[in-house]
C-alpha positions in Angstrom: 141.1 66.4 64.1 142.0 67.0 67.7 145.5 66.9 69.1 146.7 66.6 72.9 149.9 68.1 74.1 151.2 67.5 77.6 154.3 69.4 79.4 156.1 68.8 82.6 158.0 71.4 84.3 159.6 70.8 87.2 159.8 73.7 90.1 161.6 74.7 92.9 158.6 76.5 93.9 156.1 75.8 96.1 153.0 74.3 94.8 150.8 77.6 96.4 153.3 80.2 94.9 153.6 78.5 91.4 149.4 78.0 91.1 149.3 82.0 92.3 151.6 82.5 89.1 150.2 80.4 86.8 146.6 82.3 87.3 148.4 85.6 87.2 147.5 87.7 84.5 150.3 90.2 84.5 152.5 87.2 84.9 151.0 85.7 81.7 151.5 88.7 79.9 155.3 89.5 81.0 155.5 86.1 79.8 154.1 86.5 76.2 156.6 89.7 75.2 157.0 87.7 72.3 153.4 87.9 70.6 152.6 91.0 72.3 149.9 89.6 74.3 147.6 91.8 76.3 144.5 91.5 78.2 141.5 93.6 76.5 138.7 93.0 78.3 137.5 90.7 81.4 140.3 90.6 84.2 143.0 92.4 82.8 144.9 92.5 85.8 145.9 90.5 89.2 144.7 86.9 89.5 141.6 85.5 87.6 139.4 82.9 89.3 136.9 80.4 89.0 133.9 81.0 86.6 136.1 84.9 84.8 137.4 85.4 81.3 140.1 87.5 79.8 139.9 88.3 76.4 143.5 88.6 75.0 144.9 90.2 72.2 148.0 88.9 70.8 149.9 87.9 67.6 150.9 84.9 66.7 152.5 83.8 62.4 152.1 87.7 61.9 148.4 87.6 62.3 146.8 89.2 64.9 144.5 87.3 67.2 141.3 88.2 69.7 140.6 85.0 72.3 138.3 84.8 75.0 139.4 82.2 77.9 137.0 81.2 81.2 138.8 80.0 83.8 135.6 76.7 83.7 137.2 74.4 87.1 139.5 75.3 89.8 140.0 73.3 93.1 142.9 75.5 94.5 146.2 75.0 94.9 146.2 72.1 92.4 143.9 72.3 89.6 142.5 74.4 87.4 141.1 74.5 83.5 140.5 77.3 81.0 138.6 77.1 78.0 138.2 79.3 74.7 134.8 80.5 74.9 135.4 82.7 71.5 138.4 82.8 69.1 140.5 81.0 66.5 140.3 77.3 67.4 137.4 75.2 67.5 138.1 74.0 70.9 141.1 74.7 73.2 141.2 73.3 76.5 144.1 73.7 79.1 144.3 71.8 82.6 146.9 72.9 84.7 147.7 70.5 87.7 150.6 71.2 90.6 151.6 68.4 92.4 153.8 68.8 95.5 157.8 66.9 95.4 160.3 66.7 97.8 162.1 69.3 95.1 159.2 71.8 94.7 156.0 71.2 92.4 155.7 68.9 89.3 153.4 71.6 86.6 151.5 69.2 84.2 149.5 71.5 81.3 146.8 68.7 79.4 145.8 70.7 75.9 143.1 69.7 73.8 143.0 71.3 70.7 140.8 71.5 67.7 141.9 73.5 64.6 138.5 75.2 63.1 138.5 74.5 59.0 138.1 71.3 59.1 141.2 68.9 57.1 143.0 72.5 56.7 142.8 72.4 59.9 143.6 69.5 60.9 146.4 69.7 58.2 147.8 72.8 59.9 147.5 70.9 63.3 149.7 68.7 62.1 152.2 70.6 60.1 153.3 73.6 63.2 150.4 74.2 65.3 151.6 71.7 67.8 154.9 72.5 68.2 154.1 76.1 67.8 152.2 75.5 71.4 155.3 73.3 72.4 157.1 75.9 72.7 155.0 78.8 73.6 153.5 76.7 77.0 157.0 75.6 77.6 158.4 79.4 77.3 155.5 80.6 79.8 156.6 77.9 82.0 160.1 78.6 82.6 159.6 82.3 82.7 156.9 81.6 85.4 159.5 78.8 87.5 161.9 81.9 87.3 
């Protein structure tokens, strides 16, 4: 009842630059227009680091939802993780490596995610909630390789 999604995007940006983006939280939030997301509580603004959460508010199938995220491991400028600590999913985990190329940086994002409800869930997992994330991680990443 757990899926994994993994995305490469590939930069011209330098490694530092796009990891400074990518833990950014006006960034993240100029790059969710779509769902409206904003930051509530926690860091709501500049860059987040290791061991802080943002709680966001945003809307996603109509439906308004609250999530707190803790930025949980970050060896700087090529790894970090953040993890739900509260909110819709049973578990959501998101790595975000940078990996220097002769072009720029190579951006790998490793989710893990649990649907809560159990075969509903996993039912739902299956039907849009992966490539619902598809495409919203691959929309913040071109908007942040801009």
């Amino acid at each position: 009842m757990t899926f994994r999604l993994v995305l490469r995007t590939v930069s011209s940006l330098g490694v530092q630059e796009l990891f400074d983006r990518s833990l950014s939280i006006d960034e993240h939030t100029a790059s969710m227009a779509e769902s409206a997301e904003t930051a509530i509580a926690g860091v709501r603004q500049g860059q987040i680091g290791w061991g802080e959460s943002v709680t966001w508010r945003a809307r996603h199938f109509g439906v308004w939802f609250t999530m707190t995220s803790k930025i949980t491991e970050l060896e700087a400028p090529w790894r970090f993780v953040d993890e739900q600590q509260r909110g819709p999913f049973k578990r959501f985990r998101h790595e975000h490596r940078f990996t220097e190329t002769a072009e720029g940086t190579l951006m790998t994002d490793a989710l893990v995610v649990t649907a809560p409800l159990g075969p509903l869930g996993w039912l739902a997992e299956r039907i849009f909630l992966e490539r619902y994330l598809h495409r919203l991680v691959t929309g913040r990443n071109e908007f942040l390789t801009r």
